[in-house]
Backbone as CSV, one residue per row, in Angstrom:
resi,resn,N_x,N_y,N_z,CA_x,CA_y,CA_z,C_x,C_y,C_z
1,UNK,39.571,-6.884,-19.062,38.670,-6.993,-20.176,38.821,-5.742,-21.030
2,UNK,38.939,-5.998,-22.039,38.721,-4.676,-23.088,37.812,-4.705,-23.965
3,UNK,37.471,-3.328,-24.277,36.370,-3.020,-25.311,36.492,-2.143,-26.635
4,UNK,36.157,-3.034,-27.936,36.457,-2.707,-29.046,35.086,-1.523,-29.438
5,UNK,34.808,-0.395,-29.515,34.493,0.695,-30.177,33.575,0.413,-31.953
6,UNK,35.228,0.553,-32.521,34.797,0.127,-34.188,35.821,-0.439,-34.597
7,UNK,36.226,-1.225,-35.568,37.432,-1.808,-36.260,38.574,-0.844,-36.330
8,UNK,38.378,0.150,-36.585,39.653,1.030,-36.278,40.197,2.024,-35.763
9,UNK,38.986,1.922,-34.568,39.681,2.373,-33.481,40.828,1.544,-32.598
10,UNK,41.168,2.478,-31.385,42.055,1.686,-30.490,41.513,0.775,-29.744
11,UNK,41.887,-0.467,-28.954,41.564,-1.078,-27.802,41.281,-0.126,-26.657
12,UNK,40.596,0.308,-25.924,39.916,0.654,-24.686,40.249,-0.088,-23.660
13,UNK,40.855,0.033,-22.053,40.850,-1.038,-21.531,39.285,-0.476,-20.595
14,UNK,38.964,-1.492,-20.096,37.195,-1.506,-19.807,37.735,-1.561,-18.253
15,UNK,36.811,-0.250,-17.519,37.011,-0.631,-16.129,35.767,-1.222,-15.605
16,UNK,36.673,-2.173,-14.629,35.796,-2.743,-13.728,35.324,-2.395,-12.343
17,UNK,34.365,-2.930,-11.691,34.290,-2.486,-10.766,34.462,-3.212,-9.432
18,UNK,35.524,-3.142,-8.094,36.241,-3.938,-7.273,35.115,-3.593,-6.078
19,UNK,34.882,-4.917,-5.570,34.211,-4.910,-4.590,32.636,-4.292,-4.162
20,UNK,31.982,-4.689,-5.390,30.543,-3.944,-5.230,29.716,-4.701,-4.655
21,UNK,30.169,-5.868,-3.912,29.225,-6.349,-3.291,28.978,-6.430,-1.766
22,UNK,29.900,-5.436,-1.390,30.092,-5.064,0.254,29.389,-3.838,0.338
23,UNK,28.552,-4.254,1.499,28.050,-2.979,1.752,27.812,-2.789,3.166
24,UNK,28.164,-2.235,3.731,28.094,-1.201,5.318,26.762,-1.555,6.412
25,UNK,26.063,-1.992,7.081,25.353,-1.624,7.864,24.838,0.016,8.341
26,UNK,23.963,0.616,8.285,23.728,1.662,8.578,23.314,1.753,10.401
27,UNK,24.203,2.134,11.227,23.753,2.075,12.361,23.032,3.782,12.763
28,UNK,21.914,3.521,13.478,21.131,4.747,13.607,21.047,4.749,15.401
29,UNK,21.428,5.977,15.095,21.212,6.599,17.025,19.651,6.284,18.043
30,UNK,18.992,6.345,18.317,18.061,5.790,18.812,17.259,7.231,18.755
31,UNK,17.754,8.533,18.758,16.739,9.714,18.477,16.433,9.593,16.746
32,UNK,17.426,9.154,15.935,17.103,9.134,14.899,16.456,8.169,14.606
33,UNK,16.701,6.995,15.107,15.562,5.696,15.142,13.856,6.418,15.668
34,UNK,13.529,6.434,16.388,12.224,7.078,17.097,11.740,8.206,16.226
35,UNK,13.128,9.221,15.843,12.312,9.713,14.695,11.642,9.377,13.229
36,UNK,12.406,8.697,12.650,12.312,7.593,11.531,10.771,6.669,11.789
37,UNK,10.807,6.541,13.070,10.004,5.508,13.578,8.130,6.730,13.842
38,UNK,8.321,7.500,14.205,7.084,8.764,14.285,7.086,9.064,12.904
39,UNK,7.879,9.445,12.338,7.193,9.624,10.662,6.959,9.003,9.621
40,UNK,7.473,7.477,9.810,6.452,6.274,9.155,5.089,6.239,9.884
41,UNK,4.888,6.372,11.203,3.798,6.032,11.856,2.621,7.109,11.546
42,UNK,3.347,8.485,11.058,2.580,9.232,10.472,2.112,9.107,9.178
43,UNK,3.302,8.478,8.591,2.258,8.389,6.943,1.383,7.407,6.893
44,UNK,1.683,6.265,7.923,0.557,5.108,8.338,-0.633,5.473,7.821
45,UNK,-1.057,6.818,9.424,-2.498,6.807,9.839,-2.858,8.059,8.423
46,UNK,-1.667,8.815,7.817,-1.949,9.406,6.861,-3.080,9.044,5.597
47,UNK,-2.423,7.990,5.441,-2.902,7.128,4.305,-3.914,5.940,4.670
48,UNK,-4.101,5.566,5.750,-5.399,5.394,6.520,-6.418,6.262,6.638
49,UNK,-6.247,7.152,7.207,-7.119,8.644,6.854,-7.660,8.986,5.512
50,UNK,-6.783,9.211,4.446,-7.379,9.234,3.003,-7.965,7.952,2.637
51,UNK,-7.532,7.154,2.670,-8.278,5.657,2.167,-9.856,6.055,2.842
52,UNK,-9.812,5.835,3.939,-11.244,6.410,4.728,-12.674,7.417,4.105
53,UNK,-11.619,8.578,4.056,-12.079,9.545,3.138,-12.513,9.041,1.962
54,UNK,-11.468,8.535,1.040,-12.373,7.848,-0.178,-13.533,7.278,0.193
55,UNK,-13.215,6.142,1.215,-14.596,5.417,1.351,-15.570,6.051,1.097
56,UNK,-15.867,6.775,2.019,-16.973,7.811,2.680,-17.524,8.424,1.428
57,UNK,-16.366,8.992,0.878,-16.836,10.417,-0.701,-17.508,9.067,-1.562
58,UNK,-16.951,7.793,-2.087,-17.289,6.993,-2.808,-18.770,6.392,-2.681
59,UNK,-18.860,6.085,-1.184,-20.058,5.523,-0.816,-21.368,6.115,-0.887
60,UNK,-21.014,8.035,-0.588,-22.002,8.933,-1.230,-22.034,9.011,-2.245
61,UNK,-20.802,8.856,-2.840,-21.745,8.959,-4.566,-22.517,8.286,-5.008
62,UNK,-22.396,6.664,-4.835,-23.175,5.692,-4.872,-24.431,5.457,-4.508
63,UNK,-24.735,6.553,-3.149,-25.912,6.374,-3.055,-26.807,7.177,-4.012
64,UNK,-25.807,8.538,-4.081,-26.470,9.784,-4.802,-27.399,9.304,-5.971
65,UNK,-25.845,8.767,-6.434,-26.282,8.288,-8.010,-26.909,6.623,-8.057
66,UNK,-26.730,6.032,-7.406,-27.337,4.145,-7.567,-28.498,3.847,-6.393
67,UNK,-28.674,4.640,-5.591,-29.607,4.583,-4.365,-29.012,3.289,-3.533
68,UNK,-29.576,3.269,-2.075,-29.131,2.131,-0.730,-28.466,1.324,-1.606
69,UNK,-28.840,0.248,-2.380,-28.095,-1.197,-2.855,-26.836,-0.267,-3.202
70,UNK,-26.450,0.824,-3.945,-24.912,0.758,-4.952,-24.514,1.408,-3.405
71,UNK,-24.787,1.932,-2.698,-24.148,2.953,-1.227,-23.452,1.850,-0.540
72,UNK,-24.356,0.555,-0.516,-24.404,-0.657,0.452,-22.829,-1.250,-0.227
73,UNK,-22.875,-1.668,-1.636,-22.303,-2.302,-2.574,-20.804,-1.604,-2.281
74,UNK,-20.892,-0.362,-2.641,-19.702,0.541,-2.571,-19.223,0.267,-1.173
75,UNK,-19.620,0.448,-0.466,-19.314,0.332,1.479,-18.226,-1.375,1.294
76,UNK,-19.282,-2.353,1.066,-18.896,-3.710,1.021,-17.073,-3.816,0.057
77,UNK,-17.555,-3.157,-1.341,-16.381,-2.751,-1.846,-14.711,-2.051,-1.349
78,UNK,-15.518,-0.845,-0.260,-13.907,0.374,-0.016,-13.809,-1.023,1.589
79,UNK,-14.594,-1.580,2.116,-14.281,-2.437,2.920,-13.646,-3.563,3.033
80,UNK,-13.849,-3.905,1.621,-13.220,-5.221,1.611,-11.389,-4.842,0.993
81,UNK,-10.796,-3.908,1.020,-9.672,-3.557,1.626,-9.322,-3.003,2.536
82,UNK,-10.195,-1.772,2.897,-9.649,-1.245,4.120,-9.704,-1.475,5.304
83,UNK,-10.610,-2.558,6.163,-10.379,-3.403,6.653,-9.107,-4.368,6.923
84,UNK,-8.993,-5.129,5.699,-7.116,-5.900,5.921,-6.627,-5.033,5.613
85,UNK,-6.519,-3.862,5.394,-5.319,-2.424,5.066,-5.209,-2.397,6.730
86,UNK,-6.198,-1.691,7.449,-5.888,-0.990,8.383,-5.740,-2.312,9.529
87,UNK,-5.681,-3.170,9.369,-5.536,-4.306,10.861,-3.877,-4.827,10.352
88,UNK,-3.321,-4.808,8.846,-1.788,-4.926,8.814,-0.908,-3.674,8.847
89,UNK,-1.887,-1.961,8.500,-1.419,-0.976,9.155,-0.900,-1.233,10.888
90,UNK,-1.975,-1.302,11.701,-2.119,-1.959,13.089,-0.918,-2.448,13.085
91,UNK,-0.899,-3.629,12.779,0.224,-4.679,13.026,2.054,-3.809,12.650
92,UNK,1.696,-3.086,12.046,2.849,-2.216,11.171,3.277,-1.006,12.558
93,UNK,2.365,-0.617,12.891,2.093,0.727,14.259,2.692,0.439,14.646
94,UNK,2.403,-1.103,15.767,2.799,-1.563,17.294,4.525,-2.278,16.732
95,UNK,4.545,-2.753,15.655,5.495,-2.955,15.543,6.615,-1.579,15.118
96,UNK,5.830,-0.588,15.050,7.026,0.574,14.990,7.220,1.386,16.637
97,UNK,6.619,1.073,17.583,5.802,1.366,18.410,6.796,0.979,19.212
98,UNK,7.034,-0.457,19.422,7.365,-1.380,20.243,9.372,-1.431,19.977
99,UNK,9.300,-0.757,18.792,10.898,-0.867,18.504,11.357,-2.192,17.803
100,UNK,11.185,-2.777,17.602,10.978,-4.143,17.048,11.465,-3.047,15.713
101,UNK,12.782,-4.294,14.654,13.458,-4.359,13.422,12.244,-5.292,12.888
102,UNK,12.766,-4.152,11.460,12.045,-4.198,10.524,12.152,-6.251,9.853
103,UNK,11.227,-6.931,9.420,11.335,-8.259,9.222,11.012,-8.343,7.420
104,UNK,11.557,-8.654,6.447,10.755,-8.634,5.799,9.588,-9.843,5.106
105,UNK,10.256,-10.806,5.861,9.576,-11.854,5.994,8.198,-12.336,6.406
106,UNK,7.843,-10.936,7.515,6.713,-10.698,8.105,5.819,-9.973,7.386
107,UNK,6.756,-8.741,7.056,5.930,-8.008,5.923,5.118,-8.557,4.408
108,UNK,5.740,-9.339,4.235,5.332,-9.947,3.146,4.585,-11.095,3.484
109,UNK,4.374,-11.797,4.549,3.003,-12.554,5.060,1.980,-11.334,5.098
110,UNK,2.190,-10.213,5.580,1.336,-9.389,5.956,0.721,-8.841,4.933
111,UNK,1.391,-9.092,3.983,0.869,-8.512,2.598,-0.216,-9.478,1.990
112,UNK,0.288,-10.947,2.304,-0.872,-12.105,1.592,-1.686,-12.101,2.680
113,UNK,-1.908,-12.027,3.695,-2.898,-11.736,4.981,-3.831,-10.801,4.064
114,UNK,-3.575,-9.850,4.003,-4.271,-8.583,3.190,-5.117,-8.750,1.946
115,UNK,-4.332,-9.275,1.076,-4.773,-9.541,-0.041,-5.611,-10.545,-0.048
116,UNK,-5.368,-11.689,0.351,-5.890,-13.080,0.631,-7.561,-12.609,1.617
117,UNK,-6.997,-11.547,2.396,-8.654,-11.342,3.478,-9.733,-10.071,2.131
118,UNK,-9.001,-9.837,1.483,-9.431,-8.811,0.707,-10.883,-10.175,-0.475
119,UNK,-9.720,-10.715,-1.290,-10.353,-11.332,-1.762,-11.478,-12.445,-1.695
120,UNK,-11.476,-12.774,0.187,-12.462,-13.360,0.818,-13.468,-12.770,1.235
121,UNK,-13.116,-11.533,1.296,-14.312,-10.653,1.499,-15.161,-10.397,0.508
122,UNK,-14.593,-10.040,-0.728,-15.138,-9.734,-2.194,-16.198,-11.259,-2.553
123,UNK,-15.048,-12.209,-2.359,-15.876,-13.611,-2.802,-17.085,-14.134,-1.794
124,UNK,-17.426,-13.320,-0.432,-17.978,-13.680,0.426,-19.378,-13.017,0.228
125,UNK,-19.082,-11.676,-0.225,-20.091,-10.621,-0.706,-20.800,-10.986,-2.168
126,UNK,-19.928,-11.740,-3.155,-20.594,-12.300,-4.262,-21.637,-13.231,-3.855
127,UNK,-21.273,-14.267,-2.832,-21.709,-15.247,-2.739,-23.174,-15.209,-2.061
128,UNK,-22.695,-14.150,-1.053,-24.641,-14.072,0.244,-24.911,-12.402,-0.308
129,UNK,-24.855,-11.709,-1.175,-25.477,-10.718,-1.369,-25.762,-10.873,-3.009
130,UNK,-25.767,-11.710,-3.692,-25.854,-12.099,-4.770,-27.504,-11.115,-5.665
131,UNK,-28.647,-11.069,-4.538,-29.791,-10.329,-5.051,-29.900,-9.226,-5.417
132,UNK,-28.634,-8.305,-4.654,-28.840,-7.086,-4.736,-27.750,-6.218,-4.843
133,UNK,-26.249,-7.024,-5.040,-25.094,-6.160,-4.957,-25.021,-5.944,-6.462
134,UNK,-24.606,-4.425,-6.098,-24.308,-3.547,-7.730,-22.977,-3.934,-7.713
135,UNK,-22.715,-4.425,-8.808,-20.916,-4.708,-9.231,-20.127,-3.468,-9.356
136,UNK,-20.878,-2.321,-10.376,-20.032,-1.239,-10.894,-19.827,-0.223,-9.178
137,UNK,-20.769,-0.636,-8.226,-20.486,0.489,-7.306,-19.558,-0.380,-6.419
138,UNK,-19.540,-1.506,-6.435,-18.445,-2.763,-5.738,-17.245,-1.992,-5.994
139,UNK,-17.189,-2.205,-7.376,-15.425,-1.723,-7.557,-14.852,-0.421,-7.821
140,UNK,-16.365,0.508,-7.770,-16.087,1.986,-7.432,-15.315,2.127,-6.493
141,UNK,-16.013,1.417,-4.912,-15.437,1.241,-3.789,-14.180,1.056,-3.396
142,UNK,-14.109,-0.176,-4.072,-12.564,-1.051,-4.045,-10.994,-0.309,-4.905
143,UNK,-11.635,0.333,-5.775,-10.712,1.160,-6.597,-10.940,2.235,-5.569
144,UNK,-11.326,3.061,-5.387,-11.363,4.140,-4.434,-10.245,4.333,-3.258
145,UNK,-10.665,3.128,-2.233,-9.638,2.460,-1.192,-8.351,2.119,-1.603
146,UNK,-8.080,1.724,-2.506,-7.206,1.195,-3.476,-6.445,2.471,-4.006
147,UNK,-6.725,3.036,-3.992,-6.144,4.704,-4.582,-5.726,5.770,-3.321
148,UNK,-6.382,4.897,-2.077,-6.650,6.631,-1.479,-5.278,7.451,-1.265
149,UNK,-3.898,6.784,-1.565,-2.460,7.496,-1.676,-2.560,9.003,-2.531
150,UNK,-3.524,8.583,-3.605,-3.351,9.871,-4.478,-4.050,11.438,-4.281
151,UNK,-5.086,10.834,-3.483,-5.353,12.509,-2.784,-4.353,12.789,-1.595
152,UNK,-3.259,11.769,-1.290,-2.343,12.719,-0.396,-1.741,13.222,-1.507
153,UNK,-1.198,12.532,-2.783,-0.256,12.839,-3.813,-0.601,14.074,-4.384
154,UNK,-1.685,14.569,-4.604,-2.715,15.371,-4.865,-2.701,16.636,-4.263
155,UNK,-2.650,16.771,-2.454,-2.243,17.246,-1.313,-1.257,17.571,-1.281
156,UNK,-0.189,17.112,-2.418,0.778,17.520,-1.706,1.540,17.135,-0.156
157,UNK,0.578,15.743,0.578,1.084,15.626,1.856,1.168,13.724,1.714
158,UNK,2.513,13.360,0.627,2.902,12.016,0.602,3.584,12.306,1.434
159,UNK,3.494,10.561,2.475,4.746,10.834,3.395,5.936,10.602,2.838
């Protein structure tokens, strides 16, 4: 294939590129596996840990500032992710745990597990707390949990 520039320039011949669709297997030693395998498991509970933390800082503010109902609201809120966060964290552990290859097929059920329990929770809390849940401290909550990566980012301690 060649490539024309401007009308009067020269022809260019255009390189291509041979064989870019082979690619190698990466085989890993089993100390480097286990290690690989301890420092995902650390940024796991890392970012489990901060999500938490949000909760907690979020849920006091809520009370500070909205009294019991927005504390309650906010709680219901950083819960209704971190809950399916930390039970497909779980599932993420034992499967780093256990040595078990990575699936991504699984992962990505594990992801609509999450999301799907997230949004049943939210719609469950609309539905039987309807008298008294504060919305704005709901999604204080939920954004909070939803963020808590950035006070590691923040920290300085992303895994």
């Amino acid at each position: 294939m060649q490539q024309v520039n401007k009308p009067n320039q020269s022809v260019l011949p255009m390189q291509t590129a041979v064989n870019q669709t082979e690619t190698k297997a990466v085989v890993l030693t089993p100390e480097q596996r286990q290690r690989l395998a301890r420092r995902s498991s650390l940024g796991i509970v890392q970012i489990l840990c901060a999500q938490a933390l949000l909760a907690l800082m979020v849920t006091l503010l809520s009370w500070w500032f909205g009294g019991r109902d927005a504390a309650a609201s906010a709680l219901i809120g950083a819960g209704a992710y971190f809950i399916p966060n930390t039970l497909f964290a779980v599932r993420l552990l034992l499967g780093l745990m256990g040595g078990a290859n990575a699936n991504p097929a699984s992962f990505f059920m594990g992801e609509v597990f999450k999301l799907g329990s997230a949004i049943a929770i939210l719609g469950l809390a609309a539905w039987q707390f309807q008298s008294w849940l504060v919305w704005p401290a709901l999604l204080f909550g939920l954004i909070g949990v939803l963020k808590g990566y950035v006070v590691l980012l923040a920290l300085g301690r992303l895994p």
